[in-house]
C-alpha positions in Angstrom: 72.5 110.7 101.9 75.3 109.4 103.9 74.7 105.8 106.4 73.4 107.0 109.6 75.9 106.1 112.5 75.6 104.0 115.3 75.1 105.3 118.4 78.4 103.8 120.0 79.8 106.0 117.3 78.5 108.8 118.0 79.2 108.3 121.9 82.9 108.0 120.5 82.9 111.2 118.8 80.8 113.0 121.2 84.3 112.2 123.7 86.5 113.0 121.5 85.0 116.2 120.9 84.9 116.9 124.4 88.8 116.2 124.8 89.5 118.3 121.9 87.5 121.6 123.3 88.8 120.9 126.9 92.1 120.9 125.1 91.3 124.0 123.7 91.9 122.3 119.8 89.2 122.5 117.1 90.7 119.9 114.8 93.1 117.5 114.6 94.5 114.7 112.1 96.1 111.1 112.7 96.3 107.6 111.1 94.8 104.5 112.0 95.5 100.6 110.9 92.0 98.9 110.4 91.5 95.9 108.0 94.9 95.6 106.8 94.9 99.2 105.3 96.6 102.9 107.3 94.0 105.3 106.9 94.5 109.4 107.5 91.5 110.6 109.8 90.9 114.4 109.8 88.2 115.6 112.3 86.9 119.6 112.4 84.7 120.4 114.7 82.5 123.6 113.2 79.7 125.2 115.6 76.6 125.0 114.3 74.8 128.3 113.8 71.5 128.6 115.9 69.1 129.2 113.2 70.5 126.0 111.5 69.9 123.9 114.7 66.2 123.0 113.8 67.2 121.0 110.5 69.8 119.5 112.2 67.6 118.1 114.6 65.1 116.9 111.8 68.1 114.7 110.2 67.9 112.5 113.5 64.3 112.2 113.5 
């Protein structure tokens, strides 16, 4: 099971995805520089389908 993230995190991604829709994108790719080392980053935002939404909510429980 992956590390749960912190909630700055998620308030990160929760903007980003916001800008992304607004922009009217549902992905994008770029590199960053952290600790010495370029990473790529690759983000997809995928709707979740209603009848899925009940497990989804039981992972952050």
């Amino acid at each position: 099971m992956q590390s749960p993230m912190t909630f700055d995190m998620c308030r990160v991604l929760t903007q980003l995805t916001r800008q992304l829709l607004e922009a009217g994108e549902h992905a994008t790719e770029t590199h960053v520089l952290a600790e010495g080392r370029v990473y790529r980053v690759a983000l997809t935002l995928e709707p979740v389908p209603i009848e899925q939404l009940p497990d989804v909510i039981q992972r952050y429980r």
